[in-house]
N, C-alpha and C positions, 0 to 999 in steps of 0.2 A: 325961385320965384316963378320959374314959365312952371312949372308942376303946381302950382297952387292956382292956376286962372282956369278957367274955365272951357272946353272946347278946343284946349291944347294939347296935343299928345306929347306926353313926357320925353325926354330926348334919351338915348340908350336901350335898352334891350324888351326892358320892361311894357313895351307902349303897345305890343300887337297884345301880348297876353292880357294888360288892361285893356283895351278895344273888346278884345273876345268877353273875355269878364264883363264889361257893359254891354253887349250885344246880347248875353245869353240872357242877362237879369232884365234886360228893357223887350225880351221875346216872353218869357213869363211873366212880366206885367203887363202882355197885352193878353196872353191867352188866358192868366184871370181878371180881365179886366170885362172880354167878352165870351168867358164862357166856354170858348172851344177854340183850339188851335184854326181848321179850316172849315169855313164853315160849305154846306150844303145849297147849290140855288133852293131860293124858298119856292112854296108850292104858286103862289102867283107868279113866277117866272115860268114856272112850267104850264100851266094855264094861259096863258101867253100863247107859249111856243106851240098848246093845240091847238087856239084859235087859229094861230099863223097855217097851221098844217090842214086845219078845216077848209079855211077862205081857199087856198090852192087846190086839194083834193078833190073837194065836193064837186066846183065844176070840172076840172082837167077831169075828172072821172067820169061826170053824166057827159060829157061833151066827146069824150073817146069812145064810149059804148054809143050815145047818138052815130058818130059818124060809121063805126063800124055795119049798123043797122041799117042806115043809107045806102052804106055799100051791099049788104046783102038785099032790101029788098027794091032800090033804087028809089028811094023818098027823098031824094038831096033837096033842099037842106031841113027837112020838117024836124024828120027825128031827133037831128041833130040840135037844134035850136030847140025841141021840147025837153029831149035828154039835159042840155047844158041848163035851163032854167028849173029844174028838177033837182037838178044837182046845186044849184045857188042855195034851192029851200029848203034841203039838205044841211045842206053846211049852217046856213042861218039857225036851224033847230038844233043844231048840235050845241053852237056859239051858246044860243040862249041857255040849253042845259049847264055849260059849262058856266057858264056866269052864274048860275044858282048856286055853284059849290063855295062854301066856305073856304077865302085862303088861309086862313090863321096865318 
């Protein structure tokens, strides 16, 4: 009677090899269920992850070449503040290309 209910593992020897037997069949009705066993981040998560990399880059980069500028030609803090918002309009122009791409 407990082998006929549901959610019960059979008592005796039989219950891991039936576990394994329902674990393999309920792993290939998901991988045709969706398609592919693991799938791949999609390409809007990778679009993403440039914006992310743009928004940081752009300025830490005009703002590192700014300051090093300062220090060679002693402009503290000009270059630096023109370099870093150079590199904001940078990165802004990039974002926006990036948004024009198709994610499928």
């Amino acid at each position: 009677m407990a082998q006929d209910e549901p959610g019960r593992i059979p008592e005796g020897g039989g219950g891991r090899a039936s576990l394994e037997e329902r674990l393999r069949a309920a792993r290939s009705a998901e991988t045709a269920r969706t398609g592919t066993a693991a799938r791949k981040p999609r390409k809007g998560y990778n679009q993403g992850a440039r914006i992310l990399t743009e928004l940081i880059a752009g300025p830490a980069g005009g703002g590192i070449i700014g300051w090093l500028l300062d220090r060679w030609f002693g402009t503290s803090p000009w270059l630096l503040l023109v370099m870093l918002f150079l590199g904001f309009g940078v990165a802004v122009r990039n974002i926006y290309r990036i948004s024009n791409e198709r994610p499928e």
